[in-house]
N, C-alpha and C positions, 0 to 999 in steps of 0.2 A: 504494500500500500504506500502510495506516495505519502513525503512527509506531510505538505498542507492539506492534504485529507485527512492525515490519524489525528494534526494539531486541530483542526474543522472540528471533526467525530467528540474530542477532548473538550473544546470549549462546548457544542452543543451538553455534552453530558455537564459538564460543570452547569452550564443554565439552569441544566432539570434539575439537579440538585440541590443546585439555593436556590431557587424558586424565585429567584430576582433575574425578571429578563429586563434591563437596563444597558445602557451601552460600555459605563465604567466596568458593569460586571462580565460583560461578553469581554473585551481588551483582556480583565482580566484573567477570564478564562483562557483566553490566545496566549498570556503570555505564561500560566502555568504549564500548557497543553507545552506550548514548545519546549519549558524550560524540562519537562518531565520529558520530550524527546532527547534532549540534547544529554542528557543524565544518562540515558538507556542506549542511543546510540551505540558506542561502543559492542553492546552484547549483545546487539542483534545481528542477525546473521541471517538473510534472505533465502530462502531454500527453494524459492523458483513457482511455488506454488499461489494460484490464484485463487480468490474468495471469491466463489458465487453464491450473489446477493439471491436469487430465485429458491435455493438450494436452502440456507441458512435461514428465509424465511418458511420454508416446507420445515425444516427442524422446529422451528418454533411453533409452528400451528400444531405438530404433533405431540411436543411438549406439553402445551395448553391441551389441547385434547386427554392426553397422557392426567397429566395432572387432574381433570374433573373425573375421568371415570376412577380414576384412585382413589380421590376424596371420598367418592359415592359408595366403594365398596369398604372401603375405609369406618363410612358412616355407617354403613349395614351390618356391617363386622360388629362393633361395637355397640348401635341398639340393641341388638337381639337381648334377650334375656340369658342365655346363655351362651354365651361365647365360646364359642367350639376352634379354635386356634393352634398352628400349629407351626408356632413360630422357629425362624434357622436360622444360620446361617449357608450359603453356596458358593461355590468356584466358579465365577465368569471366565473361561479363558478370551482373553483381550486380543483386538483383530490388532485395532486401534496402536502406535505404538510412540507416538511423539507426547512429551511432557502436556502439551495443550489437549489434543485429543482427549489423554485417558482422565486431565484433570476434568475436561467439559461433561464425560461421560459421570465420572463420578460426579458431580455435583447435580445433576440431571438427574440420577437417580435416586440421589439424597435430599433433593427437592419434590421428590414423588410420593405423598403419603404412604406408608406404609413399607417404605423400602430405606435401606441408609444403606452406604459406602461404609464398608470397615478399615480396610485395608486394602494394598494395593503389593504384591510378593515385590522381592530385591529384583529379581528380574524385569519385572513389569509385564508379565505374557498372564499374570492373572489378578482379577480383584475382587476380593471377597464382599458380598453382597450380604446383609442380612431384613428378611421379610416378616413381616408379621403373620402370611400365611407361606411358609415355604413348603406344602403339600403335595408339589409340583414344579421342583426348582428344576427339572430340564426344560417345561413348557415358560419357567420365568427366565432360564437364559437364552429359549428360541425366542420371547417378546424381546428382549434387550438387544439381541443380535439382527431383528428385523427392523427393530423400531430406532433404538435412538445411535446402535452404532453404526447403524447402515448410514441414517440421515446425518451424522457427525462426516464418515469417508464420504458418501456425494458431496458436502459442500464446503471440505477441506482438503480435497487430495484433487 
C-alpha cells in the first residue's frame, strides 16, 4: 500500500476515534499517521502481495454473519433450562502461515461467541481452539477452514 494511503486510512481512523471531525484534528491525524509511518518504516518489508478490497469486504460480511448466528446459538445454548454442553478444546491445523494471517484468524475467532483462540504451537502449523460446544470439532475445523481461513487466503494472498 502506498504510503499517502496507509497515512489517509490512519488519519481517517484517528477521526472515528475522537469523534472530533475538525480540520486541526484531521492535520493532526496526518501528522500522527505519518509520524507512526516513519517509526515502522524501517520493518516493513513489502512481500509483493496485493489487498483486495472486494475480497476483504466478502470477509467481513461473513464475519458479521458469523458472528449473529453464534450469538443466536450462543443464546439458545444458555436459555435452555438445562444446559447440555460439551465444552473442549481442538487442533486447527493452520493453512494460513504469515504472522498477520494467523493473528487475523485468531482474533476472528475469539470474536465469535462461543469460540476463543488458546494458543497458537512454536511452529505455527496449529492453533488450538477452545468451544463451548466442541461435540463436533472436525465439522468446527471444516467451518473454520471454509469460512474464515479460506476468506483471510482470497483477500490476502
Amino acid at each position: 500500500m502506498r504510503p499517502t494511503v496507509t497515512i489517509a486510512l490512519f488519519a481517517l481512523v484517528w477521526l472515528a476515534v475522537s469523534g472530533s471531525f475538525t480540520v486541526p484534528n484531521l492535520l493532526l491525524g496526518i501528522a500522527a499517521g505519518a509520524l507512526s509511518l516513519a517509526l515502522i518504516r524501517g520493518h516493513i518489508q513489502p512481500d509483493g502481495r496485493r489487498l483486495r478490497p472486494l475480497k476483504i469486504l466478502s470477509l467481513l460480511a461473513l464475519f458479521i454473519k458469523e458472528l449473529a448466528l453464534s450469538a443466536w446459538k450462543v443464546a439458545v445454548l444458555v436459555a435452555r433450562p438445562k444446559m447440555v454442553l460439551k465444552p473442549g478444546i481442538f487442533a486447527f491445523p493452520l493453512t494460513v502461515d504469515r504472522d498477520f494471517e494467523i493473528t487475523l484468524l485468531a482474533n476472528l475467532i475469539t470474536l465469535t461467541p462461543g469460540t476463543l483462540s488458546v494458543d497458537v504451537s512454536a511452529d505455527r502449523k496449529v492453533l488450538y481452539v477452545h468451544a463451548i460446544d466442541c461435540s463436533d470439532p472436525a465439522g468446527a475445523r471444516r467451518d473454520i477452514a471454509n469460512g474464515f481461513e479460506r476468506k483471510i487466503l482470497e483477500a490476502f494472498r
